[in-house]
MISEMI-582139 format. One line per field, with one value per residue (C-alpha): residue in one letter; residue number from 1; x, y, z. Coordinates in nm, 2 decimals. Layout:
type <- [A/...]
seq <- [NUM/...]
east <- [X/...]
north <- [Y/...]
up <- [Z/...]
This chain:
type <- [X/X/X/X/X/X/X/X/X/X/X/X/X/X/X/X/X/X/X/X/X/X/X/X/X/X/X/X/X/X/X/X/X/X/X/X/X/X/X/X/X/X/X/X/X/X/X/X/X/X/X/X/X/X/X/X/X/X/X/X/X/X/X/X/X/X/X/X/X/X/X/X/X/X/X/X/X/X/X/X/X/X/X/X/X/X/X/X/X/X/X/X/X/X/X/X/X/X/X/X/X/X/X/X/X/X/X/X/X/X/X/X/X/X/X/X/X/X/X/X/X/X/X/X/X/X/X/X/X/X/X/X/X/X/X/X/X/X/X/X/X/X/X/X/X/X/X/X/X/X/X/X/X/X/X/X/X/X/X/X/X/X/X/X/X/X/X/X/X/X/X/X/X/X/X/X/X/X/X/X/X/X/X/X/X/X/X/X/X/X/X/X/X/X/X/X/X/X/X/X/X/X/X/X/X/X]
seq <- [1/2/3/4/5/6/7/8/9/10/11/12/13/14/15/16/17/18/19/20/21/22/23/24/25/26/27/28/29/30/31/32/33/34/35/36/37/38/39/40/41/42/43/44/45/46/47/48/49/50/51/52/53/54/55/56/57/58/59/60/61/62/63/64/65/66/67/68/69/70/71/72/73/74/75/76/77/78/79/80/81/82/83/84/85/86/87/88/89/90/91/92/93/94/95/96/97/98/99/100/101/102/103/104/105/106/107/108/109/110/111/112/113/114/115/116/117/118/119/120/121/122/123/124/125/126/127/128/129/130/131/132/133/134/135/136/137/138/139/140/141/142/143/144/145/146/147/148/149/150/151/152/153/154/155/156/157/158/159/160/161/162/163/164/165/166/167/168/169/170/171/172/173/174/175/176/177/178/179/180/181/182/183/184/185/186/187/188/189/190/191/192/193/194/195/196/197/198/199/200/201/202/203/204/205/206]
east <- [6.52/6.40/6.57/6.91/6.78/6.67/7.02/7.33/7.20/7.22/7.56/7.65/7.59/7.83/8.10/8.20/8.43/8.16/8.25/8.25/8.58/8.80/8.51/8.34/8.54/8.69/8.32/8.38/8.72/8.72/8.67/8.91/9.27/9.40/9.78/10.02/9.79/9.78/9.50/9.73/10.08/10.35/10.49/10.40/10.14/10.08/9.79/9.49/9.12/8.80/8.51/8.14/7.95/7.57/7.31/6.92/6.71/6.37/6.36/6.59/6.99/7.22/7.56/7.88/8.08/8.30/8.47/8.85/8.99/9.21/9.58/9.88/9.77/9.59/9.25/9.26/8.92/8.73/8.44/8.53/8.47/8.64/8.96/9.35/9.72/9.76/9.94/10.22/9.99/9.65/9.64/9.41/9.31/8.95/9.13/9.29/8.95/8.76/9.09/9.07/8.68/8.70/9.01/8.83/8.41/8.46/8.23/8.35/8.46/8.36/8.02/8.03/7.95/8.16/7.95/8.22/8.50/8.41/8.73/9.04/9.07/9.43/9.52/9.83/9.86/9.85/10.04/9.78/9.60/9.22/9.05/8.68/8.50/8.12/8.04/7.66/7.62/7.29/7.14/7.22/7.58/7.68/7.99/8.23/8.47/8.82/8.88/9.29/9.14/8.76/8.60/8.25/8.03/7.81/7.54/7.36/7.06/7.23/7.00/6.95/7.31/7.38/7.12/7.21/7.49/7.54/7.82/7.94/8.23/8.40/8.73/9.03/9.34/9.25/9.17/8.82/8.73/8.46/8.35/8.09/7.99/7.74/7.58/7.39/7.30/7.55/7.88/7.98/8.17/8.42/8.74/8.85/8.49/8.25/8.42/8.38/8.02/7.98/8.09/7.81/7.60/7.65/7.60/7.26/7.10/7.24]
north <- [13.20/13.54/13.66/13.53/13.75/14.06/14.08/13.89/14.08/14.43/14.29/14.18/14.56/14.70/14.47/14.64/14.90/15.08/15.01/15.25/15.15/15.32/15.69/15.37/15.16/15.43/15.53/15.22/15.27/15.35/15.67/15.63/15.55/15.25/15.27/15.06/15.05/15.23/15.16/15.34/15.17/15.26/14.92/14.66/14.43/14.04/13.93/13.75/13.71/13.60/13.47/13.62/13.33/13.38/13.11/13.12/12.96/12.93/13.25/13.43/13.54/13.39/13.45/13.26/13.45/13.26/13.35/13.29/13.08/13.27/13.31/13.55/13.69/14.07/13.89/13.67/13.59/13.80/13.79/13.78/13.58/13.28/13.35/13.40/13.45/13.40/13.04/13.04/12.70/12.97/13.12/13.43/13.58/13.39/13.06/13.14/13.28/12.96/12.68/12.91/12.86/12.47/12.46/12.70/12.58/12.27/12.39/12.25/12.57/12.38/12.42/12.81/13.04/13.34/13.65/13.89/14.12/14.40/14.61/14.50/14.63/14.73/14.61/14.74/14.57/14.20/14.35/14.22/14.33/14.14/14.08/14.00/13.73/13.68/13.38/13.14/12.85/12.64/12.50/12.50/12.37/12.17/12.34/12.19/12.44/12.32/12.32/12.52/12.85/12.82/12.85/12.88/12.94/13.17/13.14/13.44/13.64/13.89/14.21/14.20/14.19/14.50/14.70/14.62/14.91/15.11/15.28/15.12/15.12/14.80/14.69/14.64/14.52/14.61/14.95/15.11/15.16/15.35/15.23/15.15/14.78/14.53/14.25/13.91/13.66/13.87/13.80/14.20/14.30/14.58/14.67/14.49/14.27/14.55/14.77/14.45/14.44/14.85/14.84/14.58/14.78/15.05/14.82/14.72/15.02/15.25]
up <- [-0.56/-0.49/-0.20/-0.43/-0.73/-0.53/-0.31/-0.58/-0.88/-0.69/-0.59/-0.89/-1.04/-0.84/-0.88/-1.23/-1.09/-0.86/-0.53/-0.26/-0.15/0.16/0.12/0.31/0.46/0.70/0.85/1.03/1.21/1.55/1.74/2.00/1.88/2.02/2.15/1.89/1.62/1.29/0.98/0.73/0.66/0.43/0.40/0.18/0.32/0.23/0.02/0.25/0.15/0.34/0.20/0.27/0.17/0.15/0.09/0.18/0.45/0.48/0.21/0.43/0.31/0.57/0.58/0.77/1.07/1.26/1.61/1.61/1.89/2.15/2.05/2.01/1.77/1.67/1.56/1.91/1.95/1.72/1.50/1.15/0.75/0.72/0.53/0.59/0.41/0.07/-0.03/-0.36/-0.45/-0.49/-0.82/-0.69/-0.38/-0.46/-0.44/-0.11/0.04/-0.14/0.02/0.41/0.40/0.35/0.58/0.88/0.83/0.62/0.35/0.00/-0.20/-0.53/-0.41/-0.39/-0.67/-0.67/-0.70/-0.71/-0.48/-0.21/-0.22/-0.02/0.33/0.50/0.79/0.92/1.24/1.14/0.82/0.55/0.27/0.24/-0.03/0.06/-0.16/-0.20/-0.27/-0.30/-0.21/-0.32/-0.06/0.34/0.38/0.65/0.81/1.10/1.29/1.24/1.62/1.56/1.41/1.49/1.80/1.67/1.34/1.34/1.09/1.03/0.84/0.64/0.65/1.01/1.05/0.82/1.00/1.35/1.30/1.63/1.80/2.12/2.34/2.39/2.54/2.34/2.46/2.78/2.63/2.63/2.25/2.10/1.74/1.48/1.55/1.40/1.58/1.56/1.89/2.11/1.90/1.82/1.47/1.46/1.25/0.92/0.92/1.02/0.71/0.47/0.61/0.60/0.22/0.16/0.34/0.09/-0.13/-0.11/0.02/-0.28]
């Protein structure tokens, strides 16, 4: 349990009102503005939550990505935490991040240990508000892609991820992008999921 002890507890001190919040979350926006979309809104966004589930391997911390399957909508495709809208039946955003996990990666959220929340993240163009959970789970779970959302799981060491941070230029909506990304097997992180990952980042180098 040492990797668990050296990473939660330093997560765990910073979940009493320390957070970095937006002074870090917006170090990972994009350079280049990309036409039609907006990261500050005015209007009233709906509630959503992912979970960042971490868990150990061989004395390594893993964590969970999954890659969206290709739809309609803004996310089409990308690389994000499990997670999605919240439900009138969830009680808290945790529930909703907990029930999305289980419904996206088939990992049984009574098996997670919350840890605590990273601060919400805005995003305007799918019209949400996210909370991001971080959650443990004891042991290495056995996860199956719902085959609807999921197009695959990507499981993950944690510290590599956080320190792969470069700035690339990628294409967006046919659009040439510049941005702060974060990597792992060739799957690239940008927007909402690289300023969740960017907060944690902050997190455990402070």
């Amino acid at each position: 349990m040492a990797v668990y002890n050296k990473y939660i507890d330093t997560i765990k001190a910073c979940m009493n009102g320390n957070l970095p919040g937006w002074t870090e979350q917006k170090k990972y926006l994009p350079d280049t503005p990309i036409p039609g979309v907006s990261y500050i809104s005015n209007e009233k966004l709906r509630k959503g939550a992912v979970l960042a589930c971490l868990y150990e391997e061989n004395g390594t911390l893993m964590t969970i990505l999954i890659e969206r399957t290709q739809d309609t909508s803004p996310h089409s495709g990308q690389i994000a935490f499990p997670g999605g809208k919240y439900e009138n039946q969830d009680k808290t955003q945790i529930e909703t991040a907990l029930r999305e996990a289980e419904e996206e990666i088939g990992i049984n959220k009574h098996d997670i240990e919350i840890i605590g929340t990273l601060s919400s993240v805005d995003i305007p163009v799918s019209g949400f508000t996210v909370l991001p959970v971080i959650g443990y789970y004891d042991g290495i779970p056995q996860l199956h892609p719902n085959p609807h959302e999921v197009n695959t799981i990507i499981q993950t060491p944690l510290i590599p991820l956080i320190e792969s941070l470069e700035t690339r230029i990628i294409t967006v909506r046919q659009h040439k992008v510049k941005t702060p990304i974060f990597s792992s097997n060739g799957h690239i992180v940008w927007g909402a999921t690289a300023m969740v990952l960017g907060e944690l980042k902050a997190i455990l180098n402070a």
